[in-house]
C-alpha atoms as a printed R data frame, in Angstrom:
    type eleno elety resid chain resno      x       y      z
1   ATOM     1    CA   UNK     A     1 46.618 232.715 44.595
2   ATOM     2    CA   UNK     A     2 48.876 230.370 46.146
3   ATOM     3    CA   UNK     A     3 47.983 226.648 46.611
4   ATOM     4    CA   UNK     A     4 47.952 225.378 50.364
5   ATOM     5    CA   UNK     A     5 51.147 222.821 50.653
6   ATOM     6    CA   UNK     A     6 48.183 220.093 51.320
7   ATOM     7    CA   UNK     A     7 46.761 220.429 47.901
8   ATOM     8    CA   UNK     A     8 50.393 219.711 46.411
9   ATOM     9    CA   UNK     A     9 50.911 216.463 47.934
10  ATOM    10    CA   UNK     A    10 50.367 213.247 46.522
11  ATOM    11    CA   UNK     A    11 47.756 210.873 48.237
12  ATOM    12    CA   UNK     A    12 49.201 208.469 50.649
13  ATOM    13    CA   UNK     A    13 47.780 204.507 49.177
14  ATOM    14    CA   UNK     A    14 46.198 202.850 51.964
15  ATOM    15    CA   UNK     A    15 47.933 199.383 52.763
16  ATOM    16    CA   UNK     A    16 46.882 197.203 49.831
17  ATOM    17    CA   UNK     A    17 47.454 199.641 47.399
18  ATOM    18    CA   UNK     A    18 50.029 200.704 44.706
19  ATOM    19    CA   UNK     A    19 53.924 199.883 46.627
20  ATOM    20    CA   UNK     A    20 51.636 199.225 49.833
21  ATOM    21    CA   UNK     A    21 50.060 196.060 48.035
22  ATOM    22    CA   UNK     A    22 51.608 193.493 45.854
23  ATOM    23    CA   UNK     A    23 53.738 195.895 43.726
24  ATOM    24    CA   UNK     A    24 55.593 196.995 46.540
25  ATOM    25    CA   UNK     A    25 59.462 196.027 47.161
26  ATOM    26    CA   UNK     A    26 59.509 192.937 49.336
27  ATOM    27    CA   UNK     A    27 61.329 193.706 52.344
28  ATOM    28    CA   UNK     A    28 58.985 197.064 52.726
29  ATOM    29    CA   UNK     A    29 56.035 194.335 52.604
30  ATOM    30    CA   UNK     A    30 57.450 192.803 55.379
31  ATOM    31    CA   UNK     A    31 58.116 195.583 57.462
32  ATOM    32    CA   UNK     A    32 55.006 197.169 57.089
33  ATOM    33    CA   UNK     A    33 53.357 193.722 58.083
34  ATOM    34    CA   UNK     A    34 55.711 193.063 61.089
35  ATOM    35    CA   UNK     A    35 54.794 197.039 62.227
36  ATOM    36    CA   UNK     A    36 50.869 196.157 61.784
37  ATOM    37    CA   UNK     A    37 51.390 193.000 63.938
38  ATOM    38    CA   UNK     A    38 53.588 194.601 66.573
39  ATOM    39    CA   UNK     A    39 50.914 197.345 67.077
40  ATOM    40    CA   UNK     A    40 48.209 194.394 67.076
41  ATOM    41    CA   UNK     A    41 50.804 192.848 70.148
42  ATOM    42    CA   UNK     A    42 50.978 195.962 71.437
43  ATOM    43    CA   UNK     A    43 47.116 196.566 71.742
44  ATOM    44    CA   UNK     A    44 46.554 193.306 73.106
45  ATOM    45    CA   UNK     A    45 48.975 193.481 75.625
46  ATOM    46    CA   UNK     A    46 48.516 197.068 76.781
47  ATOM    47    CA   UNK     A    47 45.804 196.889 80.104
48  ATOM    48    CA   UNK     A    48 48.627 193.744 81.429
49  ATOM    49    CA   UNK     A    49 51.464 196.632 81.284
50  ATOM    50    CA   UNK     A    50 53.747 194.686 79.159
51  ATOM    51    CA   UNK     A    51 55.621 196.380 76.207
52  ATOM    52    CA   UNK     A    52 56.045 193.329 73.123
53  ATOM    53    CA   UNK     A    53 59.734 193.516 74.215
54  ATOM    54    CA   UNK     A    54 59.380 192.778 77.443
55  ATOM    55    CA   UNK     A    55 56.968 189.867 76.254
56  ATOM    56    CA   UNK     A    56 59.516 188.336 74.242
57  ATOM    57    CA   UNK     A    57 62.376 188.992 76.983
58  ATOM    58    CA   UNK     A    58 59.697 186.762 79.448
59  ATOM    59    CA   UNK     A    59 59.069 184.325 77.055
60  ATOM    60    CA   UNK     A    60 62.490 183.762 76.048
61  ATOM    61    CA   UNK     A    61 63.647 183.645 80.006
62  ATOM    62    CA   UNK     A    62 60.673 181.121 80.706
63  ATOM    63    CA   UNK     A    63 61.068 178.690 77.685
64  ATOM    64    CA   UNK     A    64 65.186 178.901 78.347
65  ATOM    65    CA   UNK     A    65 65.751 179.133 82.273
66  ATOM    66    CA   UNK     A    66 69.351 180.757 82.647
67  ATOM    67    CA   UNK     A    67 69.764 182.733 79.747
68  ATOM    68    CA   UNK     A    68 72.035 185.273 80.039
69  ATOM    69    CA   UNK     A    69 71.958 188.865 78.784
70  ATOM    70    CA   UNK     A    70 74.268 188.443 75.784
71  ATOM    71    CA   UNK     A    71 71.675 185.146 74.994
72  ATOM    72    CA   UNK     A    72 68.816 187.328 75.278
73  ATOM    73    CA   UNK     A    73 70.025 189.296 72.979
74  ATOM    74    CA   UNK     A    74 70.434 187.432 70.587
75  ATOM    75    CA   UNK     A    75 67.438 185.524 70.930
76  ATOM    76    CA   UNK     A    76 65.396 188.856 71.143
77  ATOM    77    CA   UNK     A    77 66.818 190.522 68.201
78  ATOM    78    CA   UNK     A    78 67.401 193.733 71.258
79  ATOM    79    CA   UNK     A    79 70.702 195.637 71.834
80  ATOM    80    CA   UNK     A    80 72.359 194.742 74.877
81  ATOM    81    CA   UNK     A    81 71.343 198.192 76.669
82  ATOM    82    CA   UNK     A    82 67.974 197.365 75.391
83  ATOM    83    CA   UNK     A    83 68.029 193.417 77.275
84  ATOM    84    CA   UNK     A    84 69.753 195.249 80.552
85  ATOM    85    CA   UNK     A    85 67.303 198.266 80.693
86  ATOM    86    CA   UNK     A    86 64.526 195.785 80.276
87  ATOM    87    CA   UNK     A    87 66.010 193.151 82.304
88  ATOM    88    CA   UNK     A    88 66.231 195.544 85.498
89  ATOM    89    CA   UNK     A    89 62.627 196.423 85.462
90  ATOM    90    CA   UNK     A    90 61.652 193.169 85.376
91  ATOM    91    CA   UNK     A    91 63.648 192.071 87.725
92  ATOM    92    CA   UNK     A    92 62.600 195.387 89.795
93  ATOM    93    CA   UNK     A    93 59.100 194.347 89.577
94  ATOM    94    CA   UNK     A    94 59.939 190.627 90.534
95  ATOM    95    CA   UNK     A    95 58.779 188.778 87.354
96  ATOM    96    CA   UNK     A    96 62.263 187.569 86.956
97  ATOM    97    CA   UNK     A    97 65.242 186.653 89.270
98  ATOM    98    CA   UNK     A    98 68.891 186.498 88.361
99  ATOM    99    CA   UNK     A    99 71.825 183.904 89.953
100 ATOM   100    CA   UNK     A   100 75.445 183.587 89.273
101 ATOM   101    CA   UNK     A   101 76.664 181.342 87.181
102 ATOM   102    CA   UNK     A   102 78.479 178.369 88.586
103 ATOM   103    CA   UNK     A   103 81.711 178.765 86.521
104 ATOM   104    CA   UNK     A   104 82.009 182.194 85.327
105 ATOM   105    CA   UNK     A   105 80.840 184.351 88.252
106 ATOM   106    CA   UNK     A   106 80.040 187.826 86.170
107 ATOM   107    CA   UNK     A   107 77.846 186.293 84.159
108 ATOM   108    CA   UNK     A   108 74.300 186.170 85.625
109 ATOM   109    CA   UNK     A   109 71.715 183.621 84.616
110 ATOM   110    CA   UNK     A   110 67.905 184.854 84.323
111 ATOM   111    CA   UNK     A   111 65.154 182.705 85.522
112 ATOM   112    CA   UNK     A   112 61.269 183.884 85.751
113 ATOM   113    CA   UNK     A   113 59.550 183.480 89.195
114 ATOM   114    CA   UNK     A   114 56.383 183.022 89.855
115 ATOM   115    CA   UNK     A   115 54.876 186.082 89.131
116 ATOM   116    CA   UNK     A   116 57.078 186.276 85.926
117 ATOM   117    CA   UNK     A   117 55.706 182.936 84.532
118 ATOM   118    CA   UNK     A   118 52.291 184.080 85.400
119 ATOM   119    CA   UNK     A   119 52.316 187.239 83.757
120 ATOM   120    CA   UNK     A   120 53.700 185.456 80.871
121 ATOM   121    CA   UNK     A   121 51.118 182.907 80.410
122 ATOM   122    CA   UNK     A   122 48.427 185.774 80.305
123 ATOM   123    CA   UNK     A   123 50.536 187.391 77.743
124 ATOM   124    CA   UNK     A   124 50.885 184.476 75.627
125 ATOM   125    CA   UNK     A   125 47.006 184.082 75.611
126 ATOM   126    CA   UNK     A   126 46.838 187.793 73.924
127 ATOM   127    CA   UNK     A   127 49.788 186.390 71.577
128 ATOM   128    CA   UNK     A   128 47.805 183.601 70.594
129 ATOM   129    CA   UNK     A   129 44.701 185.897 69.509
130 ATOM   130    CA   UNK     A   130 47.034 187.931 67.131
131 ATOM   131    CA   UNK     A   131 48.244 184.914 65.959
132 ATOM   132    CA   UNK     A   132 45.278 183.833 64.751
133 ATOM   133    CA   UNK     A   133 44.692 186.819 63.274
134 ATOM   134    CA   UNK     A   134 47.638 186.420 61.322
135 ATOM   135    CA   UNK     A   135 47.182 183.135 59.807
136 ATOM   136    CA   UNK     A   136 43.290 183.167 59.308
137 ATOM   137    CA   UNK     A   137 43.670 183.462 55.678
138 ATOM   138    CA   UNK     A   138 45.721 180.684 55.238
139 ATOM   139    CA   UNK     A   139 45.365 176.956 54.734
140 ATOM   140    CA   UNK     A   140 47.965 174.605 56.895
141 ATOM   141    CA   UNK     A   141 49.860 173.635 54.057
142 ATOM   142    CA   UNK     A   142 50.066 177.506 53.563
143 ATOM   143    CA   UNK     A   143 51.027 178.450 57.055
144 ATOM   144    CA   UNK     A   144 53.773 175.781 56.575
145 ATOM   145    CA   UNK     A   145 55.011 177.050 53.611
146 ATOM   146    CA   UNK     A   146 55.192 180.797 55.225
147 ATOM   147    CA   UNK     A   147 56.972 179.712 58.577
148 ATOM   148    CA   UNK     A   148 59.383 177.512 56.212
149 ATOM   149    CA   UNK     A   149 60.466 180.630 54.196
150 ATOM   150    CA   UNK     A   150 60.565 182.751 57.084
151 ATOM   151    CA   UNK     A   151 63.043 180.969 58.926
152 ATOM   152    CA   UNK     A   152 65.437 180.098 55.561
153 ATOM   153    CA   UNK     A   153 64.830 183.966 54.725
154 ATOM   154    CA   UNK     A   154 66.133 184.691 58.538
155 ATOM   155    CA   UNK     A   155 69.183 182.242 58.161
156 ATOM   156    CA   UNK     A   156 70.092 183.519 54.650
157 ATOM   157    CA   UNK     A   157 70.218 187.882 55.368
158 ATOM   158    CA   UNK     A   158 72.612 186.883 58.399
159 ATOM   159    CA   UNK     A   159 75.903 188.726 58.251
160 ATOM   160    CA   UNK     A   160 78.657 186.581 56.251
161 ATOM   161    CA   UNK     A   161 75.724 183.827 55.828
């Protein structure tokens, strides 16, 4: 009698375990905690319509009045069809507006409106409760530690760093 494929395969760990817990290579660690917090920012932001990209792409515009696509880009970590596709829906749905900039006239500057800062400030108050989330275990020496090594691991895997 043949075995069903099912009863061949090996168990999946749960997160935690075997190369899902401590033993695991470190950049899959950190994937596989960046997908569990963008599906946290996901969930949180779901009911307000708002993808995490199109968070970050608000928050970005807000904090840095005038960015312009190529900026986002870089700031978002997005492909440029990614910031233009995004960018046009906003700007479709009038949460952000876009100007000409005074010297180089093809390059448009993004600003939020109203609406677009708005929207944005009820996002960030989702943000916030995933943030929590993702620092409850640790103590504020900790947390410092973390962001610290975070932003020198970010700076070292650049290309030619």
């Amino acid at each position: 009698m043949r075995k069903s494929p099912a009863s061949n395969s090996a168990q999946v760990p749960q997160i935690g375990e075997a190369m899902r817990g401590e033993e695991g290579h470190l950049p899959y660690l950190l994937s596989q905690a960046q997908a569990a917090m963008r599906l946290a920012l996901e969930r949180a932001l779901a009911d307000l319509g708002v993808t995490p990209p199109q968070f970050s792409i608000l928050t970005m515009i807000d904090s840095y009045p005038g960015l312009s696509g190529a900026d986002l880009a870089r700031l978002t970590m997005l492909t440029p069809q990614t910031i233009n596709l995004i960018v046009k829906n906003l700007e479709r749905d009038g949460l952000i507006a876009k100007s000409p900039d005074d010297v180089h006239g093809r390059i448009l500057r993004l600003q939020t409106t109203a609406a677009g800062h708005g929207l944005r400030m009820k996002c960030r108050e989702r943000a916030a409760r995933v943030d929590r989330r993702v620092t409850a275990g640790l103590t504020p020496s900790e947390e410092k530690a973390v962001r610290r090594w975070l932003v020198q691991l970010a700076k070292d895997m650049r290309p030619n760093a």
